[in-house]
N, C-alpha and C positions, 0 to 999 in steps of 0.2 A: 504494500500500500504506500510506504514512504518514498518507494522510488516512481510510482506513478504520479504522487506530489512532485516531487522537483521535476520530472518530464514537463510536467503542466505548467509550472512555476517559469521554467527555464526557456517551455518554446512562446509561452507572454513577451516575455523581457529576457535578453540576454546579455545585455552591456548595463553600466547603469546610467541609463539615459534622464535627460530632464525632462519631465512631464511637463511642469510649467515655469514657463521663464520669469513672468510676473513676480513669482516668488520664488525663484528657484529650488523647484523641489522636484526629488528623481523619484523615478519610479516605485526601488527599493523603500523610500519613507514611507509614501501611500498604503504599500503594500505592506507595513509593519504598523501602521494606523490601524488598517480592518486586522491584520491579527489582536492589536489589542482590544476589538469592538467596535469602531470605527464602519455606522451603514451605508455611509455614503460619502461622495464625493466633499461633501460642506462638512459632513462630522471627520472626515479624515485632515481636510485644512485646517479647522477649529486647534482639532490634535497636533497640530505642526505650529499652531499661532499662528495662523493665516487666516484669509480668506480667500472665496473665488475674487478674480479681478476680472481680466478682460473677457474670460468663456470659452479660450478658446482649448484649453484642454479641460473640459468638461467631460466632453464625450467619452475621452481617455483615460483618464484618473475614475470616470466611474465603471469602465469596466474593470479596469485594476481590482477596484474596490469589488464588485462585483466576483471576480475570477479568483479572489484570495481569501474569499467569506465561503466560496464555494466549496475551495480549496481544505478549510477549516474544519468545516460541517463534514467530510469526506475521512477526516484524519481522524476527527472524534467521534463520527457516530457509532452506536454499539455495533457490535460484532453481533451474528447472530450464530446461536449455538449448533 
């Protein structure tokens, strides 16, 4: 299961690129917002001390957010016997 997490993880984002230049923030932060809880794109900037600015990685950062909550629920749900 932990190797088809970083598959998932890895073919997202493979460098650590900047999401948003407004606030310079990379991918990897976004992505360690929703692990700490973080449901969206506003509650993951909040988590960083930001805000959205101009919009234009919106689209972007919420799938991040999106793709590492999914990620999460996937690592932790029970197992079945």
């Amino acid at each position: 299961m932990r190797n088809l997490l970083q598959i998932i993880r890895t073919s997202i984002v493979c460098e650590p690129m900047i999401v948003c230049s407004c606030n310079v923030i990379r991918a990897e932060e976004i992505r360690e917002a929703a692990r700490d809880g973080a449901d969206s794109c506003e509650e993951a900037y909040a988590y960083l001390g930001c805000g959205l600015q101009c919009g234009g990685c919106e689209s972007h950062a919420e799938a991040l957010v999106s793709a590492e909550r999914a990620c999460h629920r996937l690592a932790f749900a029970p197992r079945a016997a």
